[in-house]
C-alpha positions, -999 to 999 in steps of 0.1 A, spaced: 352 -355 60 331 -348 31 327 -311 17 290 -299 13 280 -271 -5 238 -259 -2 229 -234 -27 197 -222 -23 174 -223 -51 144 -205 -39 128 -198 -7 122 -230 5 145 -254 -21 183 -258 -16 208 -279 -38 233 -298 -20 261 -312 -35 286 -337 -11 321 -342 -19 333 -373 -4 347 -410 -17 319 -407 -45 299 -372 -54 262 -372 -50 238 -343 -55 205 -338 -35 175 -313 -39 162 -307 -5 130 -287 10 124 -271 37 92 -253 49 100 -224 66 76 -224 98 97 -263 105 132 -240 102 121 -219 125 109 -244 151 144 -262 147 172 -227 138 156 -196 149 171 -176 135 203 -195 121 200 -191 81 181 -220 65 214 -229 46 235 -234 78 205 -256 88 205 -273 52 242 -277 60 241 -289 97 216 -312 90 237 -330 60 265 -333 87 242 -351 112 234 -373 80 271 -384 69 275 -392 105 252 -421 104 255 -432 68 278 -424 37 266 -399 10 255 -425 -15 229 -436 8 208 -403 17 175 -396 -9 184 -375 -39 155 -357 -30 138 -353 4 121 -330 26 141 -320 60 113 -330 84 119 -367 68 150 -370 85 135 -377 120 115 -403 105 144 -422 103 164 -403 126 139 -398 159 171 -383 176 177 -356 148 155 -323 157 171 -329 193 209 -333 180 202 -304 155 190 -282 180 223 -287 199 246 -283 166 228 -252 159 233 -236 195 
């Protein structure tokens, strides 16, 4: 299993770096009012985190955006804000 580590760089930007056959870095957003509506009140970098796990379950490292918004993943995941949901409970 890969290792990822979120740093966050401000209120609404993390860092993500994933450790797995190859090491990739991504820069990631995430409005807060769409954290809420998926976490509550989990901590935006759990959520950062959670969401990079649903991710490397459907595709290796080298293929996620170096930089994306979170609400782009259920564009190409429509399953993710349910599945999330459920990691995060």
């Amino acid at each position: 299993m890969a290792k990822v580590t979120v740093t966050r760089c401000d209120d609404s930007t993390f860092d993500v770096v994933v450790e797995g056959t190859a090491m990739t870095s991504h820069t990631v957003t995430v409005d807060p009012s769409y954290a809420a509506k998926l976490a509550g009140e989990v901590p935006v970098e759990t959520l950062v985190r959670r969401s990079f796990d649903f991710l490397l379950e459907r595709e290796p490292n080298t293929s996620i955006l170096r930089q994306f918004d979170l609400s782009v993943i259920g564009r190409y995941f429509p399953e993710y804000e349910r599945v999330i949901r459920g990691m995060l409970s």
